[in-house]
Backbone bond lengths (Angstrom), bond angles and torsions (degrees), N, CA, C in turn:
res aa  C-N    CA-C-N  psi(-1)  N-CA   C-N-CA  omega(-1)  CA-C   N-CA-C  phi
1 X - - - 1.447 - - 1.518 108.36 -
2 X 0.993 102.77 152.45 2.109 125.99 -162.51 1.614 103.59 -118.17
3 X 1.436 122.13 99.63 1.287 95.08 174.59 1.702 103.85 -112.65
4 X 1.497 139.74 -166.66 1.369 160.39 -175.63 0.857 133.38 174.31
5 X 1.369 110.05 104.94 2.317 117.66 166.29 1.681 98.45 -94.52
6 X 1.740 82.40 164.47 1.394 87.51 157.29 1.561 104.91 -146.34
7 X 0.931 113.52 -174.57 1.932 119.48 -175.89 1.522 86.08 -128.67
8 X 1.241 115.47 130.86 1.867 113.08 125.84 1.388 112.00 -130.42
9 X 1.766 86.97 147.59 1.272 105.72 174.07 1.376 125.33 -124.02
10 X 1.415 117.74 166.92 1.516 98.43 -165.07 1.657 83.94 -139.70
11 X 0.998 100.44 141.25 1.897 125.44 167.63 1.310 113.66 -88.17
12 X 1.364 103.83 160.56 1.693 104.59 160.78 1.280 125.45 -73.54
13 X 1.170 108.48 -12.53 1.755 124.87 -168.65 1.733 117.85 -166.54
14 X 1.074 104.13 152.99 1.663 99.10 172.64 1.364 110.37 -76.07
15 X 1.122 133.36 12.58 1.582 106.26 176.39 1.643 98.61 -116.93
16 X 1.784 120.16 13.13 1.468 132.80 155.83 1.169 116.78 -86.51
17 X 1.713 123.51 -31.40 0.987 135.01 171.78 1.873 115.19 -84.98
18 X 0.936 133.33 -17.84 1.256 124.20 159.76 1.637 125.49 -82.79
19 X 1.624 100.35 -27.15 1.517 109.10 170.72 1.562 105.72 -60.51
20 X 1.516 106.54 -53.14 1.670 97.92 165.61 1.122 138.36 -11.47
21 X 1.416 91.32 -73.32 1.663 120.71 -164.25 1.599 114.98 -56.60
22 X 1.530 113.07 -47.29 1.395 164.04 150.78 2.096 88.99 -25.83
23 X 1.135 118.39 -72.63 1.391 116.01 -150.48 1.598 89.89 -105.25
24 X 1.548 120.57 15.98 1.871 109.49 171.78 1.739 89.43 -122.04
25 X 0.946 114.42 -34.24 1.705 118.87 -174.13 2.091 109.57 -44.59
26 X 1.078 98.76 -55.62 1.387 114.46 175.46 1.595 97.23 -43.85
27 X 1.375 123.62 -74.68 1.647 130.58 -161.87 0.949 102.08 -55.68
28 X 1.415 127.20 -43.78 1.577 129.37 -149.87 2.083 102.86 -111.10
29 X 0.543 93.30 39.96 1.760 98.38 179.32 1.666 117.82 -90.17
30 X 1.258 116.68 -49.44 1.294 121.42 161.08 1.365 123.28 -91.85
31 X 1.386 137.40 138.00 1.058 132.28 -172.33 1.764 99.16 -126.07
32 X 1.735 108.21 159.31 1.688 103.17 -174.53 1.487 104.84 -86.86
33 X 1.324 115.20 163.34 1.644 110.40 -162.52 1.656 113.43 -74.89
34 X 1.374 129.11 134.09 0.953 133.62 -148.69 1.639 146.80 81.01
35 X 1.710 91.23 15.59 1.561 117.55 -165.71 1.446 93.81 -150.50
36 X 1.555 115.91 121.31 1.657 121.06 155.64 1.838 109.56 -112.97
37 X 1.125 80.19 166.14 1.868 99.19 -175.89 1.187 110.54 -129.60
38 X 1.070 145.83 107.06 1.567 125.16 167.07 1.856 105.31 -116.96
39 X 1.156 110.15 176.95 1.293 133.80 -172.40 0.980 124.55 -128.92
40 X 1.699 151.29 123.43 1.694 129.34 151.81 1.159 88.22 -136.64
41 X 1.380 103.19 166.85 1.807 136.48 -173.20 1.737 93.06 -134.14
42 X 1.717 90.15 141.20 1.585 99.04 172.43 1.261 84.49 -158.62
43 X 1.219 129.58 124.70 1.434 143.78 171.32 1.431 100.34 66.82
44 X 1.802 100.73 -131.48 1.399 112.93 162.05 1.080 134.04 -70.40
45 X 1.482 114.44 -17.43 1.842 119.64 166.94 1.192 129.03 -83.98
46 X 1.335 114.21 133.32 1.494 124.13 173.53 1.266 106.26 -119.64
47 X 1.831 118.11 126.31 1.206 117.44 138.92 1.061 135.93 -117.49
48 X 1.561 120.90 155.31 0.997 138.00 133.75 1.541 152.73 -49.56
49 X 1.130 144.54 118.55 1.550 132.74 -162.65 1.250 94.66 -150.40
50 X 1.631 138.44 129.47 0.691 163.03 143.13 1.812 124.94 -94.95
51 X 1.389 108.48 125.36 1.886 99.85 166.23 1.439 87.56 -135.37
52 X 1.713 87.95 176.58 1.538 93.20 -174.57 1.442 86.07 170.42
53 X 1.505 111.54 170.17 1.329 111.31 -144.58 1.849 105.54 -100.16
54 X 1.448 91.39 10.81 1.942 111.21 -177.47 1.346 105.59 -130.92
55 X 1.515 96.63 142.27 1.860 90.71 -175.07 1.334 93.25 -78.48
56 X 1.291 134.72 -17.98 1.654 151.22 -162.24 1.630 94.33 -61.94
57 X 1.011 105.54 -78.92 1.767 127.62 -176.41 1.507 99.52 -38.76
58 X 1.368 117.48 -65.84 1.184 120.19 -153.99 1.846 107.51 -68.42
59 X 1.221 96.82 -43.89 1.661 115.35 170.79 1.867 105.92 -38.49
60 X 1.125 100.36 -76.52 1.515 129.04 175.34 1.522 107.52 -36.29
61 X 1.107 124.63 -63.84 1.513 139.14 -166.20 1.742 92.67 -71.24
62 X 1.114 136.57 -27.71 1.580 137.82 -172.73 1.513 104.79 -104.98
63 X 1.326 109.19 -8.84 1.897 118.58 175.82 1.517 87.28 -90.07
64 X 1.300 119.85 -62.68 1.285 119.26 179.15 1.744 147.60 -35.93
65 X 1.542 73.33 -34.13 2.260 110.76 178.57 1.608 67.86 -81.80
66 X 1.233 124.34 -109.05 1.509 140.11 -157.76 2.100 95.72 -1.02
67 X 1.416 94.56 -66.67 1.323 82.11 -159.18 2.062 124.73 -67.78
68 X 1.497 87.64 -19.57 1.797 85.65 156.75 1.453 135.48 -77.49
69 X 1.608 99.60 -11.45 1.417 115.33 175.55 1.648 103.13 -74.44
70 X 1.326 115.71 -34.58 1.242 104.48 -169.16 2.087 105.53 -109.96
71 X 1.323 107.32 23.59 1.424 111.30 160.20 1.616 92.28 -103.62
72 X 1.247 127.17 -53.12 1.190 116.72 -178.20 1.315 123.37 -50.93
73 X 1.465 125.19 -24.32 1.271 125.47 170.95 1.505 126.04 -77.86
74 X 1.424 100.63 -18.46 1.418 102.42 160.68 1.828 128.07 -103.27
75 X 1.035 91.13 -8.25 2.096 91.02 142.72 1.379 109.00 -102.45
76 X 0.848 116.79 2.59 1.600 89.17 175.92 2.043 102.74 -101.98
77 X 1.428 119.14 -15.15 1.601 114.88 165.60 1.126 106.49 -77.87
78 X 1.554 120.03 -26.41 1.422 104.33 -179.85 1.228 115.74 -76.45
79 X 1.705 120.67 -26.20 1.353 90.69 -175.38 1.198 111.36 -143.70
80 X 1.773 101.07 72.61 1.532 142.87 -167.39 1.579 84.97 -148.76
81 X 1.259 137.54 -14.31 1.575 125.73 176.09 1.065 109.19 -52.28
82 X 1.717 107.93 139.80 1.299 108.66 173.98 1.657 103.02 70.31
83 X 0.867 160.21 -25.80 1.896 145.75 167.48 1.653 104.88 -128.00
84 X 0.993 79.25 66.17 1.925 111.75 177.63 1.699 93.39 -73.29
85 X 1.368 102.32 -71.40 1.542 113.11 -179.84 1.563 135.30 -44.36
86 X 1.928 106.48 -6.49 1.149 119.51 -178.13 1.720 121.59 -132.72
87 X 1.333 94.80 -14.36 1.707 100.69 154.01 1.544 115.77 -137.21
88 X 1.127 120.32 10.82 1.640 107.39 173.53 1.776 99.60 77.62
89 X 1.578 88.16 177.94 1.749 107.98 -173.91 1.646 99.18 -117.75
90 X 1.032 136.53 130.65 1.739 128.15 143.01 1.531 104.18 -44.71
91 X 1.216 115.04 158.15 1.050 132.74 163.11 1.465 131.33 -117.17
């Protein structure tokens, strides 16, 4: 059995969405054998896509993206306070 998620996410701006990419790229670079990950950014969207040969794994590994997406979103308002007007918010 073949399973696949994917995440997208969307920023307020591309320069939220490349910081993203930037601070998930590092974690997610190697994958375990029988599991790929890839990534692209186009504007404000980023996805994610994961398959792998467990819906378990694949599930997990996109719970996992999810939850750095949303630590990253809270350093990145904090310390985007106040210059809102010059890099945008993630969302």
């Amino acid at each position: 059995m073949s399973s696949a998620a994917a995440l997208s996410v969307t920023c307020s701006d591309s320069v939220a969405c490349r910081a993203l990419g930037d601070v998930l790229a590092p974690d997610n670079g190697r994958t375990p054998r029988g599991m790929s990950l890839e990534m692209s950014a186009s504007g404000r969207e980023l996805e994610v896509r994961v398959a792998s040969g467990s819906a378990s794994v694949a599930l997990s590994t996109v719970l996992a993206v999810l939850k750095d997406v949303i630590l990253f979103q809270e350093v990145w308002l904090l310390s985007t306070a106040g210059e809102t007007s010059k890099h945008g918010r993630a969302r």
